[in-house]
C-alpha positions as CSV (number, residue, x, y, z in Angstrom):
1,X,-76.0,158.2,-37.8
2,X,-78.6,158.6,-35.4
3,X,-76.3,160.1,-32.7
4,X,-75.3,162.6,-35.3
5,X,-78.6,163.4,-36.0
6,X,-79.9,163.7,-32.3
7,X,-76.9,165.7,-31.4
8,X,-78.0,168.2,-34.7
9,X,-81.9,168.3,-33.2
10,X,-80.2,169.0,-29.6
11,X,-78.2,171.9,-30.9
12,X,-80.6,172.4,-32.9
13,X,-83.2,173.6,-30.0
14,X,-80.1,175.1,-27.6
15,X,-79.8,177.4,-30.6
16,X,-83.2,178.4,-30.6
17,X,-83.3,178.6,-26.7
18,X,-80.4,180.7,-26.6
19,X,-81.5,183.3,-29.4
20,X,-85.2,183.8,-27.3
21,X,-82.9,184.2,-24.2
22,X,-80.8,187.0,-26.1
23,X,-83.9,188.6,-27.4
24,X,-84.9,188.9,-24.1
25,X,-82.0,190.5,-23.2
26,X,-82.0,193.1,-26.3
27,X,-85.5,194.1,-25.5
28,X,-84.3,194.6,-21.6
29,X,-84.0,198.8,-22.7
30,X,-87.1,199.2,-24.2
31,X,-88.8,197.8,-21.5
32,X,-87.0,199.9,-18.5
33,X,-87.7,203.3,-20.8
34,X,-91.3,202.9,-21.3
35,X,-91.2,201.8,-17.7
36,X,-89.7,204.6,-16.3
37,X,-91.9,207.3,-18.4
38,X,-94.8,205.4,-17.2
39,X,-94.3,204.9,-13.8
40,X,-93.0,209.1,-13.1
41,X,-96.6,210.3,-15.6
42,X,-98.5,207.8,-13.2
43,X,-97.0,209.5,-10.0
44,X,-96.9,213.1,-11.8
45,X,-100.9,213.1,-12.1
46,X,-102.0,214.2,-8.6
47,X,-100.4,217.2,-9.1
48,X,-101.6,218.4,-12.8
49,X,-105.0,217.4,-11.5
50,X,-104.5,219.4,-8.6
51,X,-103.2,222.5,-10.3
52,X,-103.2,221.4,-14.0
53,X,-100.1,220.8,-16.2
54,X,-99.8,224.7,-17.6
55,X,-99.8,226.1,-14.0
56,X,-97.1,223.4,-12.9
57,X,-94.9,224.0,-15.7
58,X,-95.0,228.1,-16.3
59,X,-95.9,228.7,-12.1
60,X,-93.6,231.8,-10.6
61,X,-93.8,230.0,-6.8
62,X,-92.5,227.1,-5.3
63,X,-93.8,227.2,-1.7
64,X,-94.9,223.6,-0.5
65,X,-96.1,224.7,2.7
66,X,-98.0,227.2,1.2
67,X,-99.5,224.3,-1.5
68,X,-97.7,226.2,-4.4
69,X,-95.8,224.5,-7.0
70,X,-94.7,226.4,-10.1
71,X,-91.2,225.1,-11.4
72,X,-90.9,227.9,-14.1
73,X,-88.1,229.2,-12.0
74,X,-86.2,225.6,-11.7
75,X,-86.9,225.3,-15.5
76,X,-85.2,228.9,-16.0
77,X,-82.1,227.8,-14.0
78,X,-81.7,224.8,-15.7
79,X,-82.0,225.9,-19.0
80,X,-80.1,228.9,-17.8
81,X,-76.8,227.3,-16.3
82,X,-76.6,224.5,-19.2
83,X,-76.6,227.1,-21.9
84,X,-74.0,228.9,-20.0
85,X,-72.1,226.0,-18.8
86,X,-72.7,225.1,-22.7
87,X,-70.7,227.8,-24.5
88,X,-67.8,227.5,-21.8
89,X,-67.0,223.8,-21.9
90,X,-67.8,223.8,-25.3
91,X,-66.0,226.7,-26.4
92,X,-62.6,225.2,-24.4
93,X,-63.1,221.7,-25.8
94,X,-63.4,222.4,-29.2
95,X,-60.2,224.6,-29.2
96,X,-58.8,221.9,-26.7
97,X,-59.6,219.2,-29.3
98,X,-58.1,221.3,-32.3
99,X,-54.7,221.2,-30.4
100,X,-54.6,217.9,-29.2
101,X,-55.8,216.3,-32.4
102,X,-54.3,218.8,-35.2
103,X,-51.0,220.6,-33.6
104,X,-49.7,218.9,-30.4
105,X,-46.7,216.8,-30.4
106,X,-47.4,213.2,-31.0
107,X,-45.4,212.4,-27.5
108,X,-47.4,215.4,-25.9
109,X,-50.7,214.6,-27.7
110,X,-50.4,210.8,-25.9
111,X,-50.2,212.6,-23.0
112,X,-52.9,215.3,-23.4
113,X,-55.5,212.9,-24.6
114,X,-54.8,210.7,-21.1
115,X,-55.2,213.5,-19.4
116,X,-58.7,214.3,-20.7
117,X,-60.0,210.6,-20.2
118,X,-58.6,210.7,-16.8
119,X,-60.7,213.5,-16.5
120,X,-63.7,212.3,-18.0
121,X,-63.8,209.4,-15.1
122,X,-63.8,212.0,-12.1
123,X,-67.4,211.8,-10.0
124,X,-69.3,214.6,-9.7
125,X,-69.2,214.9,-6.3
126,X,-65.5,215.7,-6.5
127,X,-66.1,218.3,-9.1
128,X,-68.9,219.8,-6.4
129,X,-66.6,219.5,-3.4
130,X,-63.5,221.4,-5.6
131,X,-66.0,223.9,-5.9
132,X,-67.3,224.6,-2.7
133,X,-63.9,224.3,-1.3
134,X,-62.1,226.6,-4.0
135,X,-64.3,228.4,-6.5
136,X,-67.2,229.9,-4.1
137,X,-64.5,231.7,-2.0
138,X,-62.4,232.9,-5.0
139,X,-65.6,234.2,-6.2
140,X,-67.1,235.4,-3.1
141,X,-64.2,237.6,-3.4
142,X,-64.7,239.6,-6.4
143,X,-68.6,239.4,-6.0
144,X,-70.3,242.7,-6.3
145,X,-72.6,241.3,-3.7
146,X,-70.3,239.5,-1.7
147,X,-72.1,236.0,-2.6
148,X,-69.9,233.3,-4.2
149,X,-72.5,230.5,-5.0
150,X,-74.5,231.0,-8.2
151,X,-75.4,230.9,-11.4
152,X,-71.2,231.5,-12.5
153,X,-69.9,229.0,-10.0
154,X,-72.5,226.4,-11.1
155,X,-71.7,226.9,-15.0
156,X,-67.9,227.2,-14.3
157,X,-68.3,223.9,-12.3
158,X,-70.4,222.2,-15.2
159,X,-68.2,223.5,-17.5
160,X,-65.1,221.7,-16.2
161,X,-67.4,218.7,-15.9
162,X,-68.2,218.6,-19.9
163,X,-65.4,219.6,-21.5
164,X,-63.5,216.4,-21.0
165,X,-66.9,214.5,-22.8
166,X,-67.0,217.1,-25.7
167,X,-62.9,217.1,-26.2
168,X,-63.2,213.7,-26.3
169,X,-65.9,213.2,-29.2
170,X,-64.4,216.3,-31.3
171,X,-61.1,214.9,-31.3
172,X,-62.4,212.0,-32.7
173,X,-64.5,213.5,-35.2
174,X,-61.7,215.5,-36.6
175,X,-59.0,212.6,-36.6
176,X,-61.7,210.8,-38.2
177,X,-62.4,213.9,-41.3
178,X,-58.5,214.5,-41.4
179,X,-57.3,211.1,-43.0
180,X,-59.3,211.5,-45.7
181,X,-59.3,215.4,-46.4
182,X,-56.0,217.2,-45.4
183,X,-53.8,216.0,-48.1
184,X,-56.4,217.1,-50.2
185,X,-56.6,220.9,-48.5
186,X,-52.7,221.2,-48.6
187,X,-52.6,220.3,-52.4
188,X,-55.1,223.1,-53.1
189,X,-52.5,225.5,-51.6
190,X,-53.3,226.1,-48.2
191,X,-50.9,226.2,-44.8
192,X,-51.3,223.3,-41.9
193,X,-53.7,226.2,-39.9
194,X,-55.6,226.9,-42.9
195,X,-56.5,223.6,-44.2
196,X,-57.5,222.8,-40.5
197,X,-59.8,225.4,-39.6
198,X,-61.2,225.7,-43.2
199,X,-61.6,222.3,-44.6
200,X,-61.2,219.9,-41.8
201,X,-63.3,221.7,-38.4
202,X,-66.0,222.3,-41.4
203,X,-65.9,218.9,-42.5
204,X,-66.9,217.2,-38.6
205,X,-68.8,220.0,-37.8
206,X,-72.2,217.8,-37.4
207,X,-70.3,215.2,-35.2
208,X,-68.6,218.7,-33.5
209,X,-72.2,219.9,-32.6
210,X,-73.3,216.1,-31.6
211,X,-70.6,216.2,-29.0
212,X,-71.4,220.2,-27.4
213,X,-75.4,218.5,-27.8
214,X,-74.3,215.8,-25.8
215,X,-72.5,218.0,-23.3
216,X,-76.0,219.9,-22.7
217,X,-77.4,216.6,-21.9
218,X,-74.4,216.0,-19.9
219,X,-75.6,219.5,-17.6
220,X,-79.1,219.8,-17.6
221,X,-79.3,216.1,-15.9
222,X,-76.1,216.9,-13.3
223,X,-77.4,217.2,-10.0
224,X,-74.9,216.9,-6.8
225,X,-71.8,219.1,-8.8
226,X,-74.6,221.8,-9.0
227,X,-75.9,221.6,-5.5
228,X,-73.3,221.8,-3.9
229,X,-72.3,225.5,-5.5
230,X,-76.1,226.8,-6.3
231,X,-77.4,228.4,-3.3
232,X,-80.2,226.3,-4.6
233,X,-83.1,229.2,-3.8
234,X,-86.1,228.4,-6.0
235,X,-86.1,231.7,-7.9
236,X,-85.6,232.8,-11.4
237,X,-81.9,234.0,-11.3
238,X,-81.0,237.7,-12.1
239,X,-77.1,238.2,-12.6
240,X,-74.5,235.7,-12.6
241,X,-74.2,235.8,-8.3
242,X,-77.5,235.1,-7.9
243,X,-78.8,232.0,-6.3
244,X,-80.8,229.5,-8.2
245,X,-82.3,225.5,-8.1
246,X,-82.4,223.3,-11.3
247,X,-85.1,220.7,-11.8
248,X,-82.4,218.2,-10.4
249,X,-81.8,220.0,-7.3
250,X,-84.9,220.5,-6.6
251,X,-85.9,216.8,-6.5
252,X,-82.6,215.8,-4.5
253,X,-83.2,218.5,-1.8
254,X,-87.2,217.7,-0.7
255,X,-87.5,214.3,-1.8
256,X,-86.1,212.6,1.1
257,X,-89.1,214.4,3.5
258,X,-91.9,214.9,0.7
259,X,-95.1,213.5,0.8
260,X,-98.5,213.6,-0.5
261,X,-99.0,216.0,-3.2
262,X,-95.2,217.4,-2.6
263,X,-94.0,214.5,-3.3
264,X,-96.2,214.3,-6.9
265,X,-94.8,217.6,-7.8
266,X,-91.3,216.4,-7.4
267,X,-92.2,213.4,-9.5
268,X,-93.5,215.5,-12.3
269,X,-90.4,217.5,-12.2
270,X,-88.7,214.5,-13.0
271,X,-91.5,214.2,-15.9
272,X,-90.6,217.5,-16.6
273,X,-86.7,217.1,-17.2
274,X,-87.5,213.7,-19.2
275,X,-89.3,215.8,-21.8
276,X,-86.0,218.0,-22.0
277,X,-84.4,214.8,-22.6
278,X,-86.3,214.3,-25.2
279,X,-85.6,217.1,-26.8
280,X,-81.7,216.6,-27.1
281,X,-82.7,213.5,-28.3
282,X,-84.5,214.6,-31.0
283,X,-82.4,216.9,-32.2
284,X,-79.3,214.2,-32.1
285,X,-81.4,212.0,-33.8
286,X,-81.9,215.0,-36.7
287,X,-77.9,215.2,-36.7
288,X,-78.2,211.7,-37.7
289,X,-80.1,212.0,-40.9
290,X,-77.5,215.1,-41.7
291,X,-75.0,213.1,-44.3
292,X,-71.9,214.6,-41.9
293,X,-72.9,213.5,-38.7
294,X,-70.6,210.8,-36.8
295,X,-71.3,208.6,-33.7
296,X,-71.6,210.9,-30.8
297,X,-71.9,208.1,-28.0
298,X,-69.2,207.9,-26.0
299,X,-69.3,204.1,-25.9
300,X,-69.2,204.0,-29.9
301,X,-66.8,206.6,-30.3
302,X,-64.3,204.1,-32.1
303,X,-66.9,201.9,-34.2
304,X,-69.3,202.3,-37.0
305,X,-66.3,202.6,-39.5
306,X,-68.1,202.0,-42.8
307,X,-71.1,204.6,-41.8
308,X,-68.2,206.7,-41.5
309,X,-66.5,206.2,-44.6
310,X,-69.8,206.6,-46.4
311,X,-70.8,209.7,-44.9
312,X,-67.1,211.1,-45.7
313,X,-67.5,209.6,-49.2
314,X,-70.5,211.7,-49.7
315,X,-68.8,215.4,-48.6
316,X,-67.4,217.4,-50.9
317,X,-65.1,220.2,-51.2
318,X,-66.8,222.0,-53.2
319,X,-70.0,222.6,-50.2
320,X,-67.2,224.8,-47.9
321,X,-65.2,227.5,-48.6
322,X,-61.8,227.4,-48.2
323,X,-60.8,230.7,-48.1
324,X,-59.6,231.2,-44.4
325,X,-56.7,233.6,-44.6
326,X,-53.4,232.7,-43.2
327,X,-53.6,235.2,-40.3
328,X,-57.5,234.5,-39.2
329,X,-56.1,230.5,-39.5
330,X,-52.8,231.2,-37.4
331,X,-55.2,233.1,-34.6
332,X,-57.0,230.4,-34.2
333,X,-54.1,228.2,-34.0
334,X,-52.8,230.5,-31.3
335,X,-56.2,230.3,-29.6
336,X,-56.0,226.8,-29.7
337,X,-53.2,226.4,-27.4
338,X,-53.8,228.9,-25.3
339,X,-57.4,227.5,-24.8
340,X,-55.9,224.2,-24.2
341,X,-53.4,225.4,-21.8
342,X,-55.9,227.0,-19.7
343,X,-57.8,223.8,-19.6
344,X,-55.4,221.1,-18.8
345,X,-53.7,223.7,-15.7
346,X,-57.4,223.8,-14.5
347,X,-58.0,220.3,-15.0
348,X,-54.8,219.1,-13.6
349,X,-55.0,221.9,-10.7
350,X,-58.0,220.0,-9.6
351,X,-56.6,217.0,-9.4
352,X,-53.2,217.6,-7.7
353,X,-55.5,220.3,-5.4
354,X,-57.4,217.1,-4.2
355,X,-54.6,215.1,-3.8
356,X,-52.3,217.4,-1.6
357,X,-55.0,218.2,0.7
358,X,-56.7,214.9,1.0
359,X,-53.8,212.1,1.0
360,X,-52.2,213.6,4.4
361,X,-55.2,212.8,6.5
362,X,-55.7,209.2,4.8
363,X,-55.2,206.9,8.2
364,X,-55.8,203.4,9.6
365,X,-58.7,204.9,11.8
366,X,-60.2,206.5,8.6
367,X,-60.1,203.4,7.0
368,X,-61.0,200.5,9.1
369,X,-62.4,202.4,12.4
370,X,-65.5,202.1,13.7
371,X,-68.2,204.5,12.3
372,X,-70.6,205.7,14.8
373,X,-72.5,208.7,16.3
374,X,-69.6,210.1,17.3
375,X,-67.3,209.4,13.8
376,X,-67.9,208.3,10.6
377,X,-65.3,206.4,8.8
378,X,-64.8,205.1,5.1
379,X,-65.4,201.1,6.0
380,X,-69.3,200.5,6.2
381,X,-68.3,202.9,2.5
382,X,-65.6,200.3,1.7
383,X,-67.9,197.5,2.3
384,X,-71.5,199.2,0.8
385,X,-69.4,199.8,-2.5
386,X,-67.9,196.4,-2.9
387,X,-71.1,195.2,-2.3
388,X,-73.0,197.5,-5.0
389,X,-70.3,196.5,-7.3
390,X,-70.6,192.5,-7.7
391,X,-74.2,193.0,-7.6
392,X,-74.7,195.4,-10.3
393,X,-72.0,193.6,-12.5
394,X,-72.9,190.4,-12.3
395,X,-77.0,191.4,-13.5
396,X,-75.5,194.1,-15.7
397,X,-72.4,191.9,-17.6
398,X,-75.0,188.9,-18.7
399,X,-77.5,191.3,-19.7
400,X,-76.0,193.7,-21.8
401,X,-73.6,191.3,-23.1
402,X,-76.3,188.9,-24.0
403,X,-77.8,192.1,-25.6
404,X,-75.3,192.6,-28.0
405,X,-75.0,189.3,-29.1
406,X,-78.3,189.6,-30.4
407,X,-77.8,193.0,-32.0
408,X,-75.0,192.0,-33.8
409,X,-75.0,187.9,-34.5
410,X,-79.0,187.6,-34.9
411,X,-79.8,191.1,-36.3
412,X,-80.8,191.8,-39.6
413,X,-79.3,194.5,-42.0
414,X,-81.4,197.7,-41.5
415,X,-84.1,196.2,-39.1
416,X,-86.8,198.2,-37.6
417,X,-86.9,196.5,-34.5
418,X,-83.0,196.5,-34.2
419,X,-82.8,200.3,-34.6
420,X,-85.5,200.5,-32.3
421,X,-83.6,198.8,-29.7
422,X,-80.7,200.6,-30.2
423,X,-82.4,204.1,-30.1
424,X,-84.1,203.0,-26.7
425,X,-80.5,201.7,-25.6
426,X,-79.7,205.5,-26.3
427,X,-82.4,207.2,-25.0
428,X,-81.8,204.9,-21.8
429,X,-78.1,206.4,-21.7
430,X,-79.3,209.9,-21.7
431,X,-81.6,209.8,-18.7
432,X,-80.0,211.8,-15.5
433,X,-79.0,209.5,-13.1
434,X,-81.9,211.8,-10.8
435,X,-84.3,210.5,-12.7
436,X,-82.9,206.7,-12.0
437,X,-82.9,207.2,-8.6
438,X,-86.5,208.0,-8.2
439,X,-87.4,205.6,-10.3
440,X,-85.4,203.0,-8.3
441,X,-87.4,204.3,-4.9
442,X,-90.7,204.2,-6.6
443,X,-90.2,200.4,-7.9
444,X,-87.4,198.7,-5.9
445,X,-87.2,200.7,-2.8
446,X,-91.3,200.8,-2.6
447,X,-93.6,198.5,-5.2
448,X,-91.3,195.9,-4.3
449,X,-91.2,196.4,-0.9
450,X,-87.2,195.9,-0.6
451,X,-87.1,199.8,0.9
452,X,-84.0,201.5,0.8
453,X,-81.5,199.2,0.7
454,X,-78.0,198.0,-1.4
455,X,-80.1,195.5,-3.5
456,X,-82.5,198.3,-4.9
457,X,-79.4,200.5,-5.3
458,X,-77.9,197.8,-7.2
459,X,-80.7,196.8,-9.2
460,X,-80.8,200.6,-10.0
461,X,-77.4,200.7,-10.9
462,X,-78.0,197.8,-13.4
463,X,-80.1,200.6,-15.7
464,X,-77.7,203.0,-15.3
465,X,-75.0,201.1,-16.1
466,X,-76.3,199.0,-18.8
467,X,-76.4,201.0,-21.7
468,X,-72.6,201.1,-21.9
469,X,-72.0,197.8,-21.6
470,X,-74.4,197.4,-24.7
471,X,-73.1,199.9,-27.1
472,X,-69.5,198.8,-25.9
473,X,-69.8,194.9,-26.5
474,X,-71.8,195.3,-29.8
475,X,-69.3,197.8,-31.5
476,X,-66.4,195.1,-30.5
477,X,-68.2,192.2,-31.9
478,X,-69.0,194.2,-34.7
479,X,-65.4,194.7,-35.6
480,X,-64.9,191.1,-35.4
481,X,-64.2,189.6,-39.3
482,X,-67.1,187.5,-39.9
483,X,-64.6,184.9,-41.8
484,X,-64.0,183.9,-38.4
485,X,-67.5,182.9,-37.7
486,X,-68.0,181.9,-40.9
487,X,-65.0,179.0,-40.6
488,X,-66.5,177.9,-37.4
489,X,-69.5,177.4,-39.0
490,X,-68.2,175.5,-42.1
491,X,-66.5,173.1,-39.3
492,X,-69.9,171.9,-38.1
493,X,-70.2,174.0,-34.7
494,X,-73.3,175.6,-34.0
495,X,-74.4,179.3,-34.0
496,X,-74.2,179.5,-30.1
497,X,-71.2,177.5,-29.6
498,X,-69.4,179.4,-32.4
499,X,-70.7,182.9,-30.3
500,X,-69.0,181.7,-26.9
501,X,-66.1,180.3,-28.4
502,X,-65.0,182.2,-31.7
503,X,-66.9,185.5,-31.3
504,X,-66.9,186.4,-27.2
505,X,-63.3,184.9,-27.1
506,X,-62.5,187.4,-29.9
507,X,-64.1,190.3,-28.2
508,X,-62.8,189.9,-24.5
509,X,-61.0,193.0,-24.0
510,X,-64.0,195.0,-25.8
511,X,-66.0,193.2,-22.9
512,X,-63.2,194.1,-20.3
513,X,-63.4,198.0,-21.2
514,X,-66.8,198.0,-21.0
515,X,-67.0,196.5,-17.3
516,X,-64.0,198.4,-16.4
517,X,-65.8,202.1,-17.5
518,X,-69.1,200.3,-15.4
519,X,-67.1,199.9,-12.2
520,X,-66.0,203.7,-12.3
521,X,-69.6,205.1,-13.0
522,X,-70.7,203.2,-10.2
523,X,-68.4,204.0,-8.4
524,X,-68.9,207.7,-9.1
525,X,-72.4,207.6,-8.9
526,X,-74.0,209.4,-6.0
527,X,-77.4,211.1,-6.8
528,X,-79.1,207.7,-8.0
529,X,-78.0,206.1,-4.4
530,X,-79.0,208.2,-1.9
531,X,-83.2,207.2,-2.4
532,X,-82.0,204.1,-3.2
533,X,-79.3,202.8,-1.2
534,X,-79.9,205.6,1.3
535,X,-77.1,207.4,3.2
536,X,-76.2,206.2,6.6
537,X,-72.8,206.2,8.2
538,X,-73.0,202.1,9.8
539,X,-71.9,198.9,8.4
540,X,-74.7,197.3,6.1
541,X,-75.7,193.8,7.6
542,X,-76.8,192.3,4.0
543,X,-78.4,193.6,0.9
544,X,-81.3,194.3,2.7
545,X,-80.2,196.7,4.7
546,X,-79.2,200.6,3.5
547,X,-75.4,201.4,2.8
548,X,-73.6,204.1,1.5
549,X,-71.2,204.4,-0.8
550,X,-67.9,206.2,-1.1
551,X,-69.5,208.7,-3.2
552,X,-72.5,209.1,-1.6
553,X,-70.4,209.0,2.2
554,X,-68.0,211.9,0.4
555,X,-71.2,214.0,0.1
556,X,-72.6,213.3,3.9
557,X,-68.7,214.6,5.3
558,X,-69.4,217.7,3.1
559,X,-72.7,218.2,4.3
560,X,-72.1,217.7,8.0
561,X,-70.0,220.6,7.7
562,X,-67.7,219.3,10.2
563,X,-65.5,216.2,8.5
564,X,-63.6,218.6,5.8
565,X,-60.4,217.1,6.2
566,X,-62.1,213.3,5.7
567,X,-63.7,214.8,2.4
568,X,-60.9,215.8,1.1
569,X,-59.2,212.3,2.2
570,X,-62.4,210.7,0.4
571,X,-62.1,212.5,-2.3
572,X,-58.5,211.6,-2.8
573,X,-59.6,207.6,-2.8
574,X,-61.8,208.5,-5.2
575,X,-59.4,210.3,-7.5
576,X,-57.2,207.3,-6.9
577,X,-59.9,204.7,-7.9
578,X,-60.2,206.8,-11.3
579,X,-56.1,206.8,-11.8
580,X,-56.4,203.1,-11.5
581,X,-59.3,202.3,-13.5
582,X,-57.9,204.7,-16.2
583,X,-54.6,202.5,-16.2
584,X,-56.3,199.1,-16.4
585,X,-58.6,200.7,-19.4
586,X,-55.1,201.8,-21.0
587,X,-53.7,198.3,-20.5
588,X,-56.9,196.1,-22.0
589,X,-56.4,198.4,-25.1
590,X,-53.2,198.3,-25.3
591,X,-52.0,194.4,-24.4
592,X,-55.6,192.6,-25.1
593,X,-56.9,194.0,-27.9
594,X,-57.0,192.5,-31.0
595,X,-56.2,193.9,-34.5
596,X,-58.2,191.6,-37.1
């Protein structure tokens, strides 16, 4: 009796441990977001002091020498190339999505949807590197002043980059709207085109806008894609071959050699682009009170079922009008496959573009050789990347899993701290990885004296990283019947030892896609490294010393000017890395996952 009752009191106060130690955890985001906004208004005030916060923002001149800053023109070319890159990859992926989701082939659809998340994974820095290599010269061509980067090789370039993410999220919304309202449409009288584009696109046209929302997100925060094709001249573009800098550009070009008062301008740009941030954010949050608006995150883009099904319940066909005519529907059919076509040729031409011109000059000496002044190979990169990888997984995995446990085992229903927590887990997803990256220099690299090293480019890939893992691991756990918990419970286990043996066992592969779509952001990621982890061509001797990634050695070949056939090489690992990632992602869904 008194065993039973000691081992009660024991498990008792593990419970109770445990559940602080998760809350811990959930509160992790709120913590880094308030941090970072802090720590980049702290370091922005030497300059609005020293030229106020009006004449920062809306100044024509950016002349650091000449003790000018005025990012106006950075703040037109950002707004200007998301807005453009905006209406092309958002114009392709909608009609992409429409074709894929509505009229393709199931066989062909399989495909086609593979194809766009194999996409999706592709770094930056390859995107850039296509269209330095390819685009700029095409363009150069048929430039009326003989200039190929610019404002149209940066949008086309951003475009290609988004359209994957917003195919992706309007596919879903219009799968999701088409169960419940095409059988409907047809019985009313209308053809397959008709009831699509006049019941079912109108029906998911809040989660349709939530994904192009997303995509802007996507662009204003790129940074090394953009760089690499800009021209990146700090002045307010004027045709579509002009050269131009965005507020991301701008801090990745002059940050490594700023100081002083340069260096507090950069920062505020940062401050700058978080406010724009904000703004997407707001307005995806206002999409959310709308009574048709569906998940736009791409780590919840298959959860939140019953939010779903209520906000379907409450549309009616009686708020659209129907009456699209069989020729206007049959265009857009038409426009639809054509728009698809010319996406998936692009998207694929990339790929197989990469491939043939980088696999040939992938060698042993490449590889494993000796990287030095007078070569730089991929192994310190090999090395650096593997490890940035078990660092940032093993802080990230506990952290965000232990996040979600709390979110979705602990929470109450409709908790004001719990949506909190998730809207910070959000807000910390939509940060540009920029933006990480200084704040990773400011705190790792330099308030905790580690300087630029693999550990503070780990530790920064934690926050970049951890978002996903969150959303990922709380919409599988969510989807996990609570009758399971709920016999574990009537057996006499405890709430914890029911969480890591009913509930985590339950949600492994959830868990597993999550890590797996970690391990190709990071190792994508670029931007955030080089202040971090820094960029240097020799072997790291520990986590204290600097290292460069694949990404991040990709983007010193391209800039040396002199190692094209390596970048291309590089860039075909990376490609690679994606192809596999893609297939173990495809597998875990496939062979793990559980249907309840």
């Amino acid at each position: 009796m008194n065993n039973n009752i000691n081992k009660h009191i024991i498990n008792e106060i593990a419970d109770n441990i445990m559940r602080y130690i998760f809350f811990i955890c959930s509160i992790f985001s709120v913590i880094v977001v308030f941090s970072i906004c802090i720590f980049i208004f702290i370091y922005s005030i030497p300059i609005f002091k020293e030229v106020g916060f009006l004449n920062f923002v809306f100044g024509m001149n950016w002349s650091p020498s000449s003790k000018e800053f005025g990012i106006f023109p950075m703040i037109v070319g950002s707004v200007y190339i998301t807005i453009l890159s905006t209406i092309i990859g958002g114009g392709f992926g909608f009609f992409t999505a429409v074709y894929i989701s509505m009229f393709a082939p199931s066989k062909l659809k399989t495909i086609l949807s593979q194809v766009i998340d194999l996409l999706a994974g592709i770094p930056s820095i390859v995107y850039g590197f296509f269209g330095m290599a390819v685009l700029v010269p095409f363009l150069k061509n048929i430039s009326p002043n003989n200039i190929g980067e610019g404002v149209l090789a940066g949008s086309i370039i951003l475009a290609v980059m988004i359209l994957p993410t917003i195919t992706s999220i309007t596919k879903y919304n219009l799968e999701a709207v088409y169960k419940y309202y095409y059988d409907g449409a047809i019985a009313l009288g209308n053809t397959h085109s008709q009831a699509i584009f006049g019941v079912i696109v109108k029906a998911a046209k809040s989660g349709i806008f939530s994904a192009i929302v997303l995509g802007m997100g996507r662009a204003i925060g790129e940074t090394m894609a953009v760089m690499m094709v800009a021209g990146n001249a700090p002045f307010i573009p004027k045709d579509l071959f002009s050269y131009f800098r965005t507020m991301t550009i701008n801090i990745a070009l002059e940050m490594g050699y700023a100081t002083g008062i340069h260096r507090s301008a950069l920062i505020a740009t940062a401050f700058v682009l978080l406010i724009f941030i904000l703004i997407i954010n707001i307005i995806l949050s206002l999409l959310k009170r709308n009574n048709l608006y569906f998940s736009f995150s791409l780590s919840s883009l298959f959860s939140r079922n019953k939010e779903l099904k209520n906000d379907i319940n409450n549309f009616s066909f009686k708020n659209i009008d129907m009456r699209v005519s069989t020729v206007k529907a049959d265009i857009l059919k038409y426009i639809s496959i054509i728009a698809s076509i010319i996406a998936t040729l692009f998207l694929v031409f990339i790929v197989v573009f990469i491939l043939v011109r980088g696999l040939p000059h992938i060698n042993f000496n490449l590889l494993f050789g000796k990287s030095n002044n007078s070569q730089m190979t991929l192994l310190p990169a090999i090395v650096s990347t593997a490890m940035i990888l078990f660092m940032s997984l093993i802080i990230a995995i506990p952290l965000g899993v232990f996040a979600a446990i709390y979110l979705t085992e602990y929470s109450k229903a409709k908790s004001k701290l719990i949506s909190v927590i998730r809207i910070f887990t959000d807000s910390l997803s939509g940060i540009p990885s920029i933006v990480f990256g200084l704040f990773g220099m400011l705190v790792f690299a330099n308030l905790f004296g580690i300087g630029r090293s693999i550990l503070a480019g780990s530790l920064t890939l934690v926050l970049i990283i951890l978002p996903s893992i969150i959303r990922q691991t709380e919409e599988t756990l969510l989807s996990i019947p609570s009758s399971l918990r709920e016999g574990s419970l009537a057996l006499g286990a405890s709430k914890v030892r029911t969480i890591f043996k009913i509930v985590l066992p339950c949600g492994f592969s959830g868990i597993m896609t999550s890590v797996i779509l970690s391990i190709g952001r990071i190792v994508g990621e670029s931007a955030a490294l080089i202040y971090t982890a820094g960029a240097v061509r020799y072997m790291p001797r520990g986590y204290l010393s600097s290292g460069s990634t694949f990404s991040v050695m990709m983007w010193m070949f391209s800039s040396e000017g002199l190692y094209i056939n390596q970048t291309f090489a590089t860039a075909s690992i990376l490609l690679i890395m994606v192809i596999f990632l893609n297939a173990l992602l495809f597998f875990v869904n496939k062979k793990l996952k559980k249907d309840y």
